[in-house]
VEXDREN-2710 file (C-alpha; in Angstrom, 1 decimal):
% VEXDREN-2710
k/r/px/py/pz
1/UNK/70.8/-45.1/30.6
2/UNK/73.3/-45.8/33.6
3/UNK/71.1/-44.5/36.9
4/UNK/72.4/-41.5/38.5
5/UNK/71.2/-39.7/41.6
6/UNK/72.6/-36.6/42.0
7/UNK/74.8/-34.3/39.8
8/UNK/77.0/-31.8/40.6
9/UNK/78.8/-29.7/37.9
10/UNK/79.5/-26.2/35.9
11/UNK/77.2/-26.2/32.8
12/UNK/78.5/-24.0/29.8
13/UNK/75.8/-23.6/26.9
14/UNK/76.3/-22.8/23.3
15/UNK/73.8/-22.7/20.2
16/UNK/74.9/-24.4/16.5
17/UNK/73.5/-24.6/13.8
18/UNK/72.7/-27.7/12.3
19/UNK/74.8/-27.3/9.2
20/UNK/77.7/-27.3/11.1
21/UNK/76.2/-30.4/14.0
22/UNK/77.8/-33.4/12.5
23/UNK/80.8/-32.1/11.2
24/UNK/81.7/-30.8/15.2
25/UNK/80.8/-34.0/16.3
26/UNK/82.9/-35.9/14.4
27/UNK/85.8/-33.3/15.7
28/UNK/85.0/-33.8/19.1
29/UNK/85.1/-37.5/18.7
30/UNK/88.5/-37.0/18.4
31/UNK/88.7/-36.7/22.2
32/UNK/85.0/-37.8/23.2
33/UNK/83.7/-41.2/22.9
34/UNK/79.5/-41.4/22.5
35/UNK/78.1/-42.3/25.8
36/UNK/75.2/-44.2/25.0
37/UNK/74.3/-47.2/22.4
38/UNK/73.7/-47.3/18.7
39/UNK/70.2/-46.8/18.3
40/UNK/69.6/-48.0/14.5
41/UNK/72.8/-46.4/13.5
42/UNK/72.8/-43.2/15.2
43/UNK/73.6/-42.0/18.5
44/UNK/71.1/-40.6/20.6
45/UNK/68.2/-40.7/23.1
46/UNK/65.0/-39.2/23.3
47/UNK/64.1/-37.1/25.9
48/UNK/60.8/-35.8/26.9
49/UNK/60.3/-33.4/30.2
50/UNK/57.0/-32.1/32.2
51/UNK/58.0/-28.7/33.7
52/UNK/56.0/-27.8/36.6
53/UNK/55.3/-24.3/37.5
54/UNK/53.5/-22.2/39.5
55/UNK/50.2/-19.8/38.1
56/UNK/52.8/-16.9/38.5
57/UNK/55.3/-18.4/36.7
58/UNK/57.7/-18.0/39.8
59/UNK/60.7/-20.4/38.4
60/UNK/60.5/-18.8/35.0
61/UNK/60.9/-15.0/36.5
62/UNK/63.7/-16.3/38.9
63/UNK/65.5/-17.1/36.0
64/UNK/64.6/-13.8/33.9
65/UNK/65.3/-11.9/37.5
66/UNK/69.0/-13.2/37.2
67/UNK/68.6/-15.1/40.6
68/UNK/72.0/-16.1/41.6
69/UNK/70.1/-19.5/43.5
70/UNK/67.1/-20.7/42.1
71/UNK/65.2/-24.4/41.0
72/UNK/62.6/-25.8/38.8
73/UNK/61.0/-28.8/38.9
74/UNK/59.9/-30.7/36.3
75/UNK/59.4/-35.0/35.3
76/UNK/61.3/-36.6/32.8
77/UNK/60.7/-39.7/30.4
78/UNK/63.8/-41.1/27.9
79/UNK/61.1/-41.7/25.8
80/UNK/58.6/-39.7/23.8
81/UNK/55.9/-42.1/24.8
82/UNK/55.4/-41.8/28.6
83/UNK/52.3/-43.9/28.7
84/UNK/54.6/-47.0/27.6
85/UNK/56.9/-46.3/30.4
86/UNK/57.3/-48.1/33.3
87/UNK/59.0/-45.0/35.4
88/UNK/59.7/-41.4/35.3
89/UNK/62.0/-39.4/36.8
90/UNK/61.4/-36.0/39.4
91/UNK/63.9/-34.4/39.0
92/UNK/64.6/-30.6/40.9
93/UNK/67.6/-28.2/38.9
94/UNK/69.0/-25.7/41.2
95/UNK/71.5/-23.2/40.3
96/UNK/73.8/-22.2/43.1
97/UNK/75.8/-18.9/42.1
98/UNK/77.9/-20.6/39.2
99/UNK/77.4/-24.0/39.8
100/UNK/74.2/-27.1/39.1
101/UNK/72.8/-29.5/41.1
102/UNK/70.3/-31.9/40.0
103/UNK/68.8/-34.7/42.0
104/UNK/66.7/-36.5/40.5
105/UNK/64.2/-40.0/42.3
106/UNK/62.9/-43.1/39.9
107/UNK/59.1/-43.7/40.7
108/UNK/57.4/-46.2/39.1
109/UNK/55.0/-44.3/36.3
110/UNK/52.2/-45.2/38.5
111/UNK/53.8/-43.2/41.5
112/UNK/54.2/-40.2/39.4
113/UNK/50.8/-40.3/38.3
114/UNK/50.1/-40.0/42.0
115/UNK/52.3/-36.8/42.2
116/UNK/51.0/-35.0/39.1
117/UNK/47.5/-35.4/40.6
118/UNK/48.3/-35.0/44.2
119/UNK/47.4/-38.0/45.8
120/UNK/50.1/-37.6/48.1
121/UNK/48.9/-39.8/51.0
122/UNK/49.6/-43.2/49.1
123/UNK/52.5/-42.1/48.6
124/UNK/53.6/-41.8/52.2
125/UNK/54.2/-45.6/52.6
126/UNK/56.1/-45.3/49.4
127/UNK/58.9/-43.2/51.3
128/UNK/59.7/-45.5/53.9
129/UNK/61.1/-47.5/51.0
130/UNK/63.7/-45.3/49.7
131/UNK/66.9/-44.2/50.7
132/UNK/66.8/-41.6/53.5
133/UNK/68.0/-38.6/50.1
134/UNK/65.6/-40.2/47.9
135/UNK/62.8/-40.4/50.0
136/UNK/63.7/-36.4/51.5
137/UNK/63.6/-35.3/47.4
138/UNK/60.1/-36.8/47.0
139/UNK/58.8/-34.7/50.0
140/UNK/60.6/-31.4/49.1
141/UNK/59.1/-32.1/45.5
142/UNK/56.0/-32.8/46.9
143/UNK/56.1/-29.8/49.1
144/UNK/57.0/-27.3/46.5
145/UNK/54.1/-28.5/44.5
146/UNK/51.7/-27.9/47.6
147/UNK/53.5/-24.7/48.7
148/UNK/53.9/-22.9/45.2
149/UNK/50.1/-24.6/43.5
150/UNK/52.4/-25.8/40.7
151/UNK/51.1/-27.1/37.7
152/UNK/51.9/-29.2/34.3
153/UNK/53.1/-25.9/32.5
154/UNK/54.2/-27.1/29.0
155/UNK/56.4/-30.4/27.3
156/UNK/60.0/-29.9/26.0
157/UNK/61.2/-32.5/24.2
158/UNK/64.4/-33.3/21.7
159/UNK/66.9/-36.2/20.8
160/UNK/69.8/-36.1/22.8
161/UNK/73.4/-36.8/21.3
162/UNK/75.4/-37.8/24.9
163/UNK/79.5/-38.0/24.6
164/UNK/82.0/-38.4/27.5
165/UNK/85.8/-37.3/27.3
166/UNK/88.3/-40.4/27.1
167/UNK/90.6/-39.0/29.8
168/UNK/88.5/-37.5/32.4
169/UNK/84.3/-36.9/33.0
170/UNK/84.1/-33.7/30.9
171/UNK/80.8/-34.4/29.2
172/UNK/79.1/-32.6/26.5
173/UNK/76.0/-33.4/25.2
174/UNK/74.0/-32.0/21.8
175/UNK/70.1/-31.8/21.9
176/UNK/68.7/-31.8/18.7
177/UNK/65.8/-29.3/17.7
178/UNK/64.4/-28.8/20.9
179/UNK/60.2/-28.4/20.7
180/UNK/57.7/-27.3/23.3
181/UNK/54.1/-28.6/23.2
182/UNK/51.1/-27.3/25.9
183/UNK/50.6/-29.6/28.7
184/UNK/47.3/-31.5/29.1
185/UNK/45.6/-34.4/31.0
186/UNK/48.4/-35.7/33.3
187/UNK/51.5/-37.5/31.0
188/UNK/49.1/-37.5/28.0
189/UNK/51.6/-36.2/25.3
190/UNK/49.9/-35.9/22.1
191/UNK/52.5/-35.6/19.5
192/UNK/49.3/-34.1/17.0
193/UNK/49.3/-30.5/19.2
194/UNK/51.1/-27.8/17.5
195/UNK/54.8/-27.9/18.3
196/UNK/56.7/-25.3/18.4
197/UNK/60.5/-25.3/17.5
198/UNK/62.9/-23.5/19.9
199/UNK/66.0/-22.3/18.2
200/UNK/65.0/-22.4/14.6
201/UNK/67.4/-24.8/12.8
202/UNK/69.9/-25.0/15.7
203/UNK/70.8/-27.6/18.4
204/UNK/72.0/-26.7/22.2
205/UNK/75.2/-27.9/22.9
206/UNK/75.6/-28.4/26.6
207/UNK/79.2/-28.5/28.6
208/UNK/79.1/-30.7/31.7
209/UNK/82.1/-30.6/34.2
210/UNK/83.9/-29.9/37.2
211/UNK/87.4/-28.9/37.8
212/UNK/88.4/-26.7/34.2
213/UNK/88.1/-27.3/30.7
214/UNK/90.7/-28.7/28.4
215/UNK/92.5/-26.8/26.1
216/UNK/91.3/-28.7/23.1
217/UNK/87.6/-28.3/24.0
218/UNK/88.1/-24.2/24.2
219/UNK/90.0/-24.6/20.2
220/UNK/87.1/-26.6/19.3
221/UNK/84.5/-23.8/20.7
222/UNK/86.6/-21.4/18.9
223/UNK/87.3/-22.6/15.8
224/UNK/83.1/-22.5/15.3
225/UNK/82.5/-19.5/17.1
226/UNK/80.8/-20.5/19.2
227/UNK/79.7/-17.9/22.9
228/UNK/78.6/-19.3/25.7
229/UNK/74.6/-17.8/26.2
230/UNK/72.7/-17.9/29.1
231/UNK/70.5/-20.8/27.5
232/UNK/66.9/-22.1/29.1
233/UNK/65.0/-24.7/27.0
234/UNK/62.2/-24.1/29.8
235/UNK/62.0/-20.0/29.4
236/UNK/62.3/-20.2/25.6
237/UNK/59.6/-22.4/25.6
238/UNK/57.8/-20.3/28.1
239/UNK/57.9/-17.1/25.8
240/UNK/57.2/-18.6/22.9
241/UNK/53.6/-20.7/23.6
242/UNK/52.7/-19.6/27.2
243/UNK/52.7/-15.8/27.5
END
């Protein structure tokens, strides 16, 4: 995965269903090359998030509340094994009217064990090795933990299909059969808990760009009718094992 800090984009979101998955691949492959390597003949990676959130729920009803600017926090592994990783990503989302930012810090897995459990004051020392962004993410996620008593809420995980435009950074990437599983015991995911599909028999197709859209992405969209939806993997997963 190429390391990247800080994102800033419009996201469009769409829901397919998986009968139809491979064939609009292969039609946007027409304009799209797959951004990532063969991984025993298919093109993907795994992805496997922590989202944090307060007792309340707060980032779950800012998004239900239809809060023009709003964040969540959560960690994220590209692997569905986090105890064999080295690192994890913090990563904070925030929607600003129209627009996404994501910034996101690598800590060592160690270091974000130390942040799930709040032992912040090791981590102090930690900061005045990163770049002056880096290490001011790290205290705002820190401080947002602290300030909203945020917690491991629940796991969403899925296989991510990545593809990049050949004549611009128009991205668009397909997760597979998104599941949520409860949160236990610090990065322990245990794939044995009951896991509970998302969209039944669908895959989220997410549209990552700035500037405007080409006119062969919107006959694509079309030609499967396909509507842009308001799309949370985090809220889905909140309604259907939390509340």
């Amino acid at each position: 995965m190429p390391e990247r800090f800080h994102f800033h984009r419009f996201e469009f979101k769409y829901l397919i269903d998986n009968r139809y998955k491979e064939e609009l691949i292969n039609n946007l492959l027409q304009y799209m090359n797959y951004d990532v390597p063969s991984k025993n003949g298919r093109f993907y990676y795994e992805v496997l998030n922590l989202y944090m959130d307060s007792p309340d729920l707060k980032f779950y009803r800012q998004k239900m509340d239809g809060l023009m600017f709003r964040k969540k926090l959560r960690f994220r592994f590209y692997t569905f094994n986090p105890e064999q990783s080295d690192y994890i990503f913090l990563e904070i989302k925030r929607k600003k009217n129209m627009t996404f930012v994501k910034d996101r810090i690598r800590l060592s897995y160690a270091s974000g064990i130390k942040v799930l459990r709040r032992d912040f004051s090791s981590l102090f020392q930690e900061m005045n090795q990163l770049a002056k962004q880096q290490a001011e993410l790290l205290s705002e996620f820190i401080y947002e933990i602290m300030r909203n008593r945020l917690e491991s809420k629940l796991w969403v995980r899925y296989k991510r299909i990545p593809l990049l435009a050949k004549a611009n950074k128009l991205r668009v990437t397909i997760d597979d059969n998104p599941v949520a599983v409860v949160a236990k015991n610090g990065f322990n995911f245990d794939p044995r808990r009951p896991q509970h599909c998302l969209f039944r028999s669908k895959s989220v197709i997410e549209v990552k760009y700035n500037g405007s859209l080409p006119f062969w992405l919107h006959n694509i969209i079309q030609s499967y009718q396909l509507f842009r939806e308001p799309i949370s993997k985090y809220c889905n997963a909140i309604e259907r094992v939390v509340l």
